[in-house]
C-alpha positions as CSV (number, residue, x, y, z in Angstrom):
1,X,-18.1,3.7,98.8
2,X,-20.8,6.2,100.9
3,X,-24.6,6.3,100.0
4,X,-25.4,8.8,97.7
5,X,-29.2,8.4,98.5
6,X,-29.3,12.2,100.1
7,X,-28.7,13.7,97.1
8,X,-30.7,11.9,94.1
9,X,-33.8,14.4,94.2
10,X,-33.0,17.8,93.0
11,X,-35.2,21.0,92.8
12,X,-34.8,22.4,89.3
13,X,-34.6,26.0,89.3
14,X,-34.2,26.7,85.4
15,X,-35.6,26.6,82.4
16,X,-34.3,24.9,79.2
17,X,-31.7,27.3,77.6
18,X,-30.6,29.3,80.7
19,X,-27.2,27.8,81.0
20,X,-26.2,29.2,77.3
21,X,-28.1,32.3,78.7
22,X,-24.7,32.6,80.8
23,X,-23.1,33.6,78.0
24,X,-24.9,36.9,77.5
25,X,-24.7,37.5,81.0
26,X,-22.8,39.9,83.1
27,X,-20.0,37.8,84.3
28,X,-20.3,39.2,88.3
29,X,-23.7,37.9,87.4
30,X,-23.0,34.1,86.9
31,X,-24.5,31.4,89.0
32,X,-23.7,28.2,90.1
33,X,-26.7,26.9,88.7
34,X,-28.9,23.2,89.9
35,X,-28.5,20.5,87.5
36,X,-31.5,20.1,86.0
37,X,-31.7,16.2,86.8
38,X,-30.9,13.8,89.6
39,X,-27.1,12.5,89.9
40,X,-28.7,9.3,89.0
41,X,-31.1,10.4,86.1
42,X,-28.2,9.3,83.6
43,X,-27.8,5.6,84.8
44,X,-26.7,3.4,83.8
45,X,-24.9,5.0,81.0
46,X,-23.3,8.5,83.2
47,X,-23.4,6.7,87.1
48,X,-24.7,8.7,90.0
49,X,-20.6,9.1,92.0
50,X,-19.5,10.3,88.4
51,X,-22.5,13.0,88.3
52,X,-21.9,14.1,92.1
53,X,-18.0,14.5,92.1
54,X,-18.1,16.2,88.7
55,X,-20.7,18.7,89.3
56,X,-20.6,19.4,93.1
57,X,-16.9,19.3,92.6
58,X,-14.6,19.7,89.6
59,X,-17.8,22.5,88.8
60,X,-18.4,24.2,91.7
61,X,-14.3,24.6,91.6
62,X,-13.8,26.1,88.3
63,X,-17.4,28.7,89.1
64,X,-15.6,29.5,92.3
65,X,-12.2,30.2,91.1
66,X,-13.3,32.0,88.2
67,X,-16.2,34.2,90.4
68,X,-12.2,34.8,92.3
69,X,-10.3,35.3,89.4
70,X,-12.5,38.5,88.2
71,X,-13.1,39.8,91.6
72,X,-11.9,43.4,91.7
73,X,-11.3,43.7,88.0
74,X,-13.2,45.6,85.0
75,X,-14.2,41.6,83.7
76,X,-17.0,41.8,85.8
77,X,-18.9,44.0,84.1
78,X,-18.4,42.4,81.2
79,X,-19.9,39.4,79.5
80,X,-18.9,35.4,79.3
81,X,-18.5,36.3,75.4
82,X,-16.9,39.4,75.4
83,X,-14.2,37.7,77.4
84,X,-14.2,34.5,75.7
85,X,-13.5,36.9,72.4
86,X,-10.6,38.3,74.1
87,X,-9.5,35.5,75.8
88,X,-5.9,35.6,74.8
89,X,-5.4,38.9,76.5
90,X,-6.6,37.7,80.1
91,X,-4.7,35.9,82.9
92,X,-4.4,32.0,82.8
93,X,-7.1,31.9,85.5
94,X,-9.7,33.4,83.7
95,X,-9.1,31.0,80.8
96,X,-9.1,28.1,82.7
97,X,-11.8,28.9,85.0
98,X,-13.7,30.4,82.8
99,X,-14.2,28.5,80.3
100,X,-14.3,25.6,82.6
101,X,-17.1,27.1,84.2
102,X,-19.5,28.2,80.8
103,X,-18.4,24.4,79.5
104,X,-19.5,22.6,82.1
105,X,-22.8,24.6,82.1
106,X,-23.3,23.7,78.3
107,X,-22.5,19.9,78.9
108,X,-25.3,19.4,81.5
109,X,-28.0,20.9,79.7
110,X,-27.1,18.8,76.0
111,X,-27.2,15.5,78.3
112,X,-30.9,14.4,79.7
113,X,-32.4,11.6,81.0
114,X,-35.3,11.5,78.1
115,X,-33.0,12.9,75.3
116,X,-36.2,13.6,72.8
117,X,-35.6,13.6,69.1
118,X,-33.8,15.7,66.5
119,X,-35.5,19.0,65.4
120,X,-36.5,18.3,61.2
121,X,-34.5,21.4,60.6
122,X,-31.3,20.3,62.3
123,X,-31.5,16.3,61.0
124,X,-31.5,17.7,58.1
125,X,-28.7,20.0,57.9
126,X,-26.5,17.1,59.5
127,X,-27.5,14.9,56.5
128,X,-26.5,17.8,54.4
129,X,-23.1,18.5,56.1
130,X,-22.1,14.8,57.2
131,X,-24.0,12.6,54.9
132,X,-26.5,11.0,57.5
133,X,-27.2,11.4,61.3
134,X,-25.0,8.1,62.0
135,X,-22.1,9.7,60.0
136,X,-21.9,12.8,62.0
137,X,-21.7,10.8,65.1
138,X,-19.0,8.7,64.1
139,X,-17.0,11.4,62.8
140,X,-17.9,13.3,66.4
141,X,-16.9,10.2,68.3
142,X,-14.1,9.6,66.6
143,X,-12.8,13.4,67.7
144,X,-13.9,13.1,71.0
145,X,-11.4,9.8,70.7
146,X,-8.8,11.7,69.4
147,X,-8.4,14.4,71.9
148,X,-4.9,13.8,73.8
149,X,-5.0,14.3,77.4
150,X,-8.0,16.5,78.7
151,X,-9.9,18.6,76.4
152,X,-13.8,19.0,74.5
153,X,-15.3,17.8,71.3
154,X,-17.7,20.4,70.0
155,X,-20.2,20.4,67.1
156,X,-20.9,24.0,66.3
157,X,-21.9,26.4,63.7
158,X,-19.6,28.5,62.2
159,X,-20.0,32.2,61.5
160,X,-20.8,31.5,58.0
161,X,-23.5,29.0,58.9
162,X,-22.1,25.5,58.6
163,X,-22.1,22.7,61.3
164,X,-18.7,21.6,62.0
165,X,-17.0,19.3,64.6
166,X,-13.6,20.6,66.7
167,X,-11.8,19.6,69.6
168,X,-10.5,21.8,72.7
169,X,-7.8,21.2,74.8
170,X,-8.1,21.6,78.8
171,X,-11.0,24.4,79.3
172,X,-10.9,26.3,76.1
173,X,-14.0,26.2,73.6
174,X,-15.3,27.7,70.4
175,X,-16.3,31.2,71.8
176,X,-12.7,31.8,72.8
177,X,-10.0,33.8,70.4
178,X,-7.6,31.1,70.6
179,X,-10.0,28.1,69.1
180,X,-8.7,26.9,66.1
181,X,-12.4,26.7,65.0
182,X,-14.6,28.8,66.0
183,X,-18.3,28.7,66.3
184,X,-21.6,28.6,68.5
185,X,-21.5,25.8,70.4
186,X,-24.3,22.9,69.6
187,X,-23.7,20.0,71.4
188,X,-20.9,19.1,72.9
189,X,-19.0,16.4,75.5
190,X,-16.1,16.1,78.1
191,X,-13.2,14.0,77.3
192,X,-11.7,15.2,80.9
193,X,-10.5,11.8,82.7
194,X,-12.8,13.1,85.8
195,X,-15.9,13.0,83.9
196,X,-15.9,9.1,83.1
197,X,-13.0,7.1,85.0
198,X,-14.9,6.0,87.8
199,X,-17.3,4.0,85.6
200,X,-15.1,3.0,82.4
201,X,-11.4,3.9,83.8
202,X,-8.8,4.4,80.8
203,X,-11.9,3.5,78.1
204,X,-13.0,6.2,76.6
205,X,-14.4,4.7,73.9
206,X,-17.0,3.5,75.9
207,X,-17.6,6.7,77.7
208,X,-18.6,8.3,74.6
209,X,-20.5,5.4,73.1
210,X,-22.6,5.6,76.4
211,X,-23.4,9.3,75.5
212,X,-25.2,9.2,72.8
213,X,-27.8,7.5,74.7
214,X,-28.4,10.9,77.0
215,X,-27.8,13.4,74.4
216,X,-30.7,16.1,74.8
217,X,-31.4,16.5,70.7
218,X,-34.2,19.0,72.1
219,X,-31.9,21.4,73.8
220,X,-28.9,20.7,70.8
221,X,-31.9,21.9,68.0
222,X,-33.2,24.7,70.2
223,X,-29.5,25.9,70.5
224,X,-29.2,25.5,66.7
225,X,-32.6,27.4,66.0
226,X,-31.3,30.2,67.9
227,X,-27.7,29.9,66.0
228,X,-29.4,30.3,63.1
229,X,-31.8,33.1,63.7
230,X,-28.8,35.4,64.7
């Protein structure tokens, strides 16, 4: 296995928020963004290899692809959502890259090193909607368990105001046309084999057991206060 030591500073170029930013951008206008933590900020519970290969790779792939996929075309004048909400009408590509890019963007900034507490506002609505804090993250690990194959648990809130948990399959999310649920994305995890075999191999269980001790509850209740004021 090769040193990683080159890479575990990082210079972090954004503020809190501007990955779901992306989504209101122009999608010409996308940017591979810095994570906004060392590869090895999430030890031991996300290890440094897992970090490096999934961001510098399996994200920098779909951000590439995608930035390809549009090239040339009238999507690049138009917005992450506006194609998200007319995602059944555009080439395979653009699905897959797509949304593997915006999902991969939303996963690094709801994961943090010193994961801060709950916003008042947002505990509370989870003990309305799930019973307690602990019950809504059973029933979220217990979808993110369920997902067959490769895919996304979400916990969003719906157009009417309500949190509620969904799953994806391969790169699709909540924004799209073709999610069975849809919703603003809160929080939300990758169930992809890629983002946890190195470390836990076919236990998954594990994996998502591991993340609740990096979830950023700051960024997941700024994301909700801005749901909410729409």
């Amino acid at each position: 296995m090769r040193t990683i030591t080159t890479i575990l500073v990082l210079t972090i170029f954004f503020s809190s928020g501007q990955f779901l930013l992306a989504q209101e951008k122009a999608a010409s206008q996308c940017e591979f963004t810095a994570l906004p933590y060392a590869y090895n900020a999430l030890e031991p519970y996300i290890d440094a290899q897992t970090m490096e290969i999934h961001y510098s790779r399996h994200h920098k792939g779909y951000f590439d692809n995608f930035m390809k996929a549009i090239k040339g075309t009238e999507l690049e004048g138009k917005k992450l959502s506006e194609i998200f909400a007319t995602i059944s009408q555009q080439p395979i590509s653009v699905r897959n890259m797509g949304g593997g890019y915006y999902n991969h963007n939303l996963f690094w900034e709801n994961l943090s090193p010193t994961p801060g507490k709950l916003s008042k506002e947002l505990q509370t609505e989870l003990e309305k909607q799930f019973g307690s804090v602990d019950a809504f993250k059973e029933a979220f690990s217990k979808a993110s368990s369920s997902v067959f194959g490769s895919g996304w648990a979400w916990l969003v809130i719906t157009p009417d105001g309500k949190l509620e948990i969904t799953t994806t399959a391969n790169q699709d999310n909540p924004l799209m046309d073709v999610a069975s649920k849809k919703g603003t994305p809160l929080l939300t995890i990758d169930v992809w084999e890629h983002a946890y075999y190195l470390k836990y191999q076919n236990k998954r269980a594990d994996y998502i057991t591991a993340f609740w001790n990096v979830v950023n509850w700051e960024e997941v209740s700024k994301r909700f206060e801005k749901a909410k004021g729409k």
